[in-house]
VMD Tcl script that draws the C-alpha trace (Angstrom):
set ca {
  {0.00 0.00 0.00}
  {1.26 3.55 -1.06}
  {-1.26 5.99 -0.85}
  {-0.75 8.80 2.08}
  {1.50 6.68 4.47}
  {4.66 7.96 5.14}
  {7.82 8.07 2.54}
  {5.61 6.60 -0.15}
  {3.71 7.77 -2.68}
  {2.85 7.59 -6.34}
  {6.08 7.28 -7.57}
  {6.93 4.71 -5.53}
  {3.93 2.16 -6.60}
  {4.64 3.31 -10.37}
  {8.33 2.02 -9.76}
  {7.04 -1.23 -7.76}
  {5.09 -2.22 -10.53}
  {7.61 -1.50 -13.09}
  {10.01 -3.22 -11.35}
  {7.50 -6.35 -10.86}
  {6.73 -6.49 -14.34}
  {10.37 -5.88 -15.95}
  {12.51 -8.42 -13.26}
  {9.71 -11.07 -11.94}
  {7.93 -13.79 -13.71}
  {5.09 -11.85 -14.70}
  {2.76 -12.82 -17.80}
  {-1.14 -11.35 -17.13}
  {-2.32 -8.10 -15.06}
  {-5.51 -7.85 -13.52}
  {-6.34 -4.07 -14.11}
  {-9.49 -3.17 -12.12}
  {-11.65 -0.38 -11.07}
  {-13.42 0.54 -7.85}
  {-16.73 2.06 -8.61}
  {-17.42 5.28 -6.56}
  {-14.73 4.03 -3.45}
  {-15.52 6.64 -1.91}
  {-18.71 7.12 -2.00}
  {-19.76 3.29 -1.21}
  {-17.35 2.86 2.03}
  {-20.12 0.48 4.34}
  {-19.98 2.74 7.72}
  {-20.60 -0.68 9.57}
  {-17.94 -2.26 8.06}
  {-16.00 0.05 8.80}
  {-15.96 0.07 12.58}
  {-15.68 -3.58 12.48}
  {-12.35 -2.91 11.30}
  {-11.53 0.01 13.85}
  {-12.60 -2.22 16.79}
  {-10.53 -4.87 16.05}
  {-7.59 -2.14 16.97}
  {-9.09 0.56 19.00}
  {-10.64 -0.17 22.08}
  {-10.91 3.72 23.11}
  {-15.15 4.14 22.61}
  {-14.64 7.48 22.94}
  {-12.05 7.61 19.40}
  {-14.71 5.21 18.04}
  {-17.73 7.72 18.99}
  {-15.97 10.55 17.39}
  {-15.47 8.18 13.92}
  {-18.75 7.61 13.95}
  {-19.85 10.74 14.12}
  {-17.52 11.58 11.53}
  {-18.92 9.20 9.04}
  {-22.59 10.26 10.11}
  {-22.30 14.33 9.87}
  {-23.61 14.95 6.30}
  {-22.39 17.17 3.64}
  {-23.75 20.66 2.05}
  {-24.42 19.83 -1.96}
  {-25.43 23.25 -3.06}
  {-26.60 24.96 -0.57}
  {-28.55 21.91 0.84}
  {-27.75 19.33 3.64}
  {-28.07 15.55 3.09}
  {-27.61 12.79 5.03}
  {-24.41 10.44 5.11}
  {-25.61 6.64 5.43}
  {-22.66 5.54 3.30}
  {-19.05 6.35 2.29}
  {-16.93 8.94 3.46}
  {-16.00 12.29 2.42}
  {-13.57 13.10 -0.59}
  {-11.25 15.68 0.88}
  {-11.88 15.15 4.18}
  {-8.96 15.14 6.76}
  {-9.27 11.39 7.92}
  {-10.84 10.01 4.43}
  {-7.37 8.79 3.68}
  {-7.02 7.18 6.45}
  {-10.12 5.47 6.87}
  {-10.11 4.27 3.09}
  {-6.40 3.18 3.56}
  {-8.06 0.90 6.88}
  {-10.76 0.00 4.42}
  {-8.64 -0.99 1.29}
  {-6.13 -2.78 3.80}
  {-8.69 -5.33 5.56}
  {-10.96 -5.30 2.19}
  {-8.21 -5.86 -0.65}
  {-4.53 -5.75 0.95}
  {-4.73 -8.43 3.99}
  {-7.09 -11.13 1.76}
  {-4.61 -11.24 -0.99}
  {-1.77 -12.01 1.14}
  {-3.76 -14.27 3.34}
  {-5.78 -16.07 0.86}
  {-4.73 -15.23 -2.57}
  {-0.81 -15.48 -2.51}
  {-1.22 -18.53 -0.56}
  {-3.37 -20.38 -3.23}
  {-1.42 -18.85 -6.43}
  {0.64 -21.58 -8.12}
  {3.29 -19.25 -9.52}
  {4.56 -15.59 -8.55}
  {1.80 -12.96 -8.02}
  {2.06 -9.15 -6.61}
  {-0.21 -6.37 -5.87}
  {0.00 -2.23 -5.51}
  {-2.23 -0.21 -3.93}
  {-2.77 3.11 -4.06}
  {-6.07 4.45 -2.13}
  {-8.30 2.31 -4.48}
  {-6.73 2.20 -7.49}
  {-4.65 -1.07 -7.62}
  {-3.21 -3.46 -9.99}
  {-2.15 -7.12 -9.66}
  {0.07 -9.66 -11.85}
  {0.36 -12.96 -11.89}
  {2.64 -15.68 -13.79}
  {-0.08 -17.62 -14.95}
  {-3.17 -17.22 -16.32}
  {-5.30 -19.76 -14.14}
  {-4.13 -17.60 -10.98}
  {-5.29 -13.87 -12.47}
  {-8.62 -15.45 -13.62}
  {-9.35 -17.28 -9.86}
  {-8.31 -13.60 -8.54}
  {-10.20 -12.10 -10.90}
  {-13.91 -13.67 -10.64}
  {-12.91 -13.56 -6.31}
  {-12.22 -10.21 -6.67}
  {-16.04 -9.44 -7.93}
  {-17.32 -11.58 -4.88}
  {-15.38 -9.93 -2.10}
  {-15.89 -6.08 -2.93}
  {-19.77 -7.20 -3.16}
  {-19.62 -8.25 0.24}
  {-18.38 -5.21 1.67}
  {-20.84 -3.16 -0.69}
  {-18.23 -2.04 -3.66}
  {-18.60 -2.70 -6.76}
  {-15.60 -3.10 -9.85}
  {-16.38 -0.65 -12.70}
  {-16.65 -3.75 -15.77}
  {-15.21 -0.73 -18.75}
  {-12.17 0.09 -16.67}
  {-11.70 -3.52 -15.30}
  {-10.07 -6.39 -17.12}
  {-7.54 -9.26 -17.23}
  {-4.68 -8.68 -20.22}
  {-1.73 -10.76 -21.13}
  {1.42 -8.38 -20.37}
  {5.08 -9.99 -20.06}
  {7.98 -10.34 -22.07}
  {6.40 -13.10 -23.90}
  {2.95 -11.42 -25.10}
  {4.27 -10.08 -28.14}
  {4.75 -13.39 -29.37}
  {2.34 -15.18 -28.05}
  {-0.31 -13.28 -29.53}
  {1.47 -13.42 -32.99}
  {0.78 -16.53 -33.25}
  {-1.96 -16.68 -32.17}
  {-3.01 -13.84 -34.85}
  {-3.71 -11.03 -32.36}
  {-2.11 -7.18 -32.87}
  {0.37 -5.83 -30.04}
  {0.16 -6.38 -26.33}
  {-2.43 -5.07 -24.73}
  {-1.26 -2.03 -21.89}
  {-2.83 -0.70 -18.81}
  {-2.54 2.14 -16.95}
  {-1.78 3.18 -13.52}
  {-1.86 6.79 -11.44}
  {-1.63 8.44 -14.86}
  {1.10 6.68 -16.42}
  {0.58 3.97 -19.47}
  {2.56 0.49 -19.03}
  {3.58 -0.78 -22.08}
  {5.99 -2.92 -24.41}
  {8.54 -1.46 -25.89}
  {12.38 -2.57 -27.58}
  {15.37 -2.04 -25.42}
  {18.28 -0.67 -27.23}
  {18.98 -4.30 -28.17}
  {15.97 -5.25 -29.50}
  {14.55 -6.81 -27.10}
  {10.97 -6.96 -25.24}
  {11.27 -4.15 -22.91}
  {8.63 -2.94 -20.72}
  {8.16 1.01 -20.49}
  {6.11 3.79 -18.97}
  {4.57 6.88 -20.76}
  {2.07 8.99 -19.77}
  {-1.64 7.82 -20.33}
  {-3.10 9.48 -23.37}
  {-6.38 10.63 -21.10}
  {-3.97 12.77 -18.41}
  {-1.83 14.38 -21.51}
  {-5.23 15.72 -22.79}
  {-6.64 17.05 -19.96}
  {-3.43 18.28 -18.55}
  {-2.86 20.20 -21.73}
  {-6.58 21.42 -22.28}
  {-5.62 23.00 -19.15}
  {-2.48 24.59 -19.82}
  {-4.41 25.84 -22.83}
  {-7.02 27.56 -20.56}
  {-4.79 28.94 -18.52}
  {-2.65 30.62 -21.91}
  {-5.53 32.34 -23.76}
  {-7.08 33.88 -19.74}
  {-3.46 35.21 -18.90}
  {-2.62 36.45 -22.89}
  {-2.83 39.78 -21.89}
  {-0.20 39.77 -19.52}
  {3.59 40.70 -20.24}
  {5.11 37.94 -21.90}
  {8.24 37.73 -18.93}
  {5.04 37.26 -16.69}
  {3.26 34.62 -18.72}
  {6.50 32.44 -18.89}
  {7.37 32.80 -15.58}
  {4.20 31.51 -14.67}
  {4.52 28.87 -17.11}
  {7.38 27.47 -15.71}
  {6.09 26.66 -12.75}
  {3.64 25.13 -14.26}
  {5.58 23.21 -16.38}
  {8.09 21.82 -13.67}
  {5.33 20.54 -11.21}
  {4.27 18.81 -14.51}
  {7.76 17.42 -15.27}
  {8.22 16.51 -11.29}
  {5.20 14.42 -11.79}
  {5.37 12.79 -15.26}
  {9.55 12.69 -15.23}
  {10.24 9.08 -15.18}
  {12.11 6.92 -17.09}
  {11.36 6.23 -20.96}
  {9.02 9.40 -20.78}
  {11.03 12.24 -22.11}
  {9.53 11.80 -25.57}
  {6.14 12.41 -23.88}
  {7.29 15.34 -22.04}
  {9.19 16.90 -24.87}
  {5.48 16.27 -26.84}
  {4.06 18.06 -24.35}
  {6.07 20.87 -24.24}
  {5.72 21.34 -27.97}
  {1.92 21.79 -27.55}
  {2.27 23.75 -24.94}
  {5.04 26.34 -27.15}
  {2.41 26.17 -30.24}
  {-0.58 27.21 -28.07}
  {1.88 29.96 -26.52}
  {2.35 31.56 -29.97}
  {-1.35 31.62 -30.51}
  {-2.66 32.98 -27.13}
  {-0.36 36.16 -27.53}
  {-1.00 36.10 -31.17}
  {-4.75 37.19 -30.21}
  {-3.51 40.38 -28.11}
  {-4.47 42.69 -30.24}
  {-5.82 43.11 -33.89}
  {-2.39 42.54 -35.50}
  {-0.10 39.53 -34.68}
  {1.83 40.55 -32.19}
  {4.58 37.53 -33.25}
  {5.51 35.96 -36.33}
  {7.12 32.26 -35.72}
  {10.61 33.54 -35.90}
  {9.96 36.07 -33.62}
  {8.29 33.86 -30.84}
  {11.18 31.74 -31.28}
  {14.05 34.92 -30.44}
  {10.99 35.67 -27.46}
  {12.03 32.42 -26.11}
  {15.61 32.79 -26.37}
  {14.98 35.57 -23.69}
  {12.87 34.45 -21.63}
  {13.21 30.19 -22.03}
  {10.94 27.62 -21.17}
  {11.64 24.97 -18.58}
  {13.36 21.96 -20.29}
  {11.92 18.66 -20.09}
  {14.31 15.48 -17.68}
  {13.57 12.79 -15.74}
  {13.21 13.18 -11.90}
  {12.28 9.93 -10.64}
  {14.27 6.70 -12.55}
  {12.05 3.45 -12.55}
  {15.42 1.60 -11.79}
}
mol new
graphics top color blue
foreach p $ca { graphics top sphere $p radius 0.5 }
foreach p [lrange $ca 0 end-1] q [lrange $ca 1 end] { graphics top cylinder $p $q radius 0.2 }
display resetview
């Protein structure tokens, strides 16, 4: 588990399961979807799980009452008989508690024990993903899976849940068997694919997911044509700050192509937003270009390596 605990974090699953997938045994990923985690938590359940640690009832009274207080949507109050609220101080915690005695503890109990080959899961609040060596294993996991969030009222989301073949031996596999290229997955906003190493062989590698590049840059976009009027030494400043809590994000290994692709849109839709200052262009291309000699934008480079 790496969601909000202490010296982990998103990073550190994306390397776990990189490093899973490039150095184990690893042929088939389950990639699955909680439906509305946090909106579905079972308050009773819950509890359950706090009692078997915390014997305080007075800590216990104030979770309760926690869970029970309501929110405002719009103006207007409504009742809380499930779930617990998104952004709320302890909501980590309690859905860490949740995930741990729902999804963590049963597939180290009961899942690892009854795998045949090598099997691994990452957890981060409630996304997770989980690989297996053989195929048997990830569909038993798989069909349990549905079973045990239904008994503590979750659900999987069936479009963003599925079992795919994903090693160093897909590629081939599914040649012959007349499929296209390995299925990928994606995890915390990063794409896990297969790629070539510099030898040519099956390599796996990590991009980011076409849906966060999109709506990352749709955003950047925004953000460009509602600050245009600004002096451009302002607007790039501000840019870059953007831009490196980006790249601190999305700077991993094997993405630099990604980031450098995202940098270009980013320069194009530049040109354009101060292009509509005023009734004349206030650039031609050559001229944004000498703009940027003076004032640069942040380069592109990897801040966390995958190994």
């Amino acid at each position: 588990m790496y969601g909000f605990r202490p010296k982990r974090g998103c990073h550190e699953a994306v390397k776990e399961v990189y490093q899973r997938v490039s150095h184990g045994k690893i042929n088939f990923i389950v990639d699955a979807d909680i439906k509305g985690f946090f909106d579905h938590i079972d308050h009773e359940w819950m509890m359950k799980f706090l009692e078997w640690h915390i014997k305080d009832p007075n800590i216990l009274w104030l979770v309760r009452k926690y869970l029970k207080a309501g929110v405002m949507i719009d103006g207007k109050y409504e009742d809380t008989e499930e779930g617990t609220i998104q952004g709320g101080n302890i909501s980590p915690t309690l859905a860490n508690i949740y995930m741990h005695n729902v999804l963590t503890l049963w597939f180290k109990l009961v899942i690892q024990k009854e795998a045949r080959g090598e099997c691994f899961l990452v957890n981060y609040a409630d996304d997770f993903v989980a690989g297996f060596q053989y195929k048997s294993d990830a569909e038993h996991y798989y069909a349990a899976l549905k079973e045990r969030m239904a008994k503590f009222n979750l659900e999987l989301e069936d479009s963003k849940s599925r079992l795919i073949e994903f090693g160093r031996y897909a590629e081939q596999n599914r040649k012959a068997r007349g499929l296209g290229k390995p299925e990928t997955f994606d995890f915390l906003g990063f794409t896990f694919y297969y790629g070539k190493s510099r030898k040519g062989y099956p390599w796996p590698k990590v991009k980011t997911s076409r849906k966060k590049f999109e709506k990352k840059l749709k955003e950047f976009k925004e953000w460009l044509y509602d600050n245009k009027n600004q002096p451009a030494k302002d607007i790039v400043k501000q840019l870059n700050v953007k831009l490196v809590g980006y790249y601190r994000y999305y700077g991993v290994t094997f993405n630099v192509y990604k980031l450098s692709a995202f940098l270009h849109r980013v320069q194009q839709f530049l040109f354009k937003a101060m292009n509509r200052r005023g009734c004349r262009r206030t650039y031609t291309w050559n001229g944004f270009v000498d703009m940027l000699k003076c004032y640069p934008l942040a380069k592109p480079k990897v801040y966390y390596p995958l190994y």
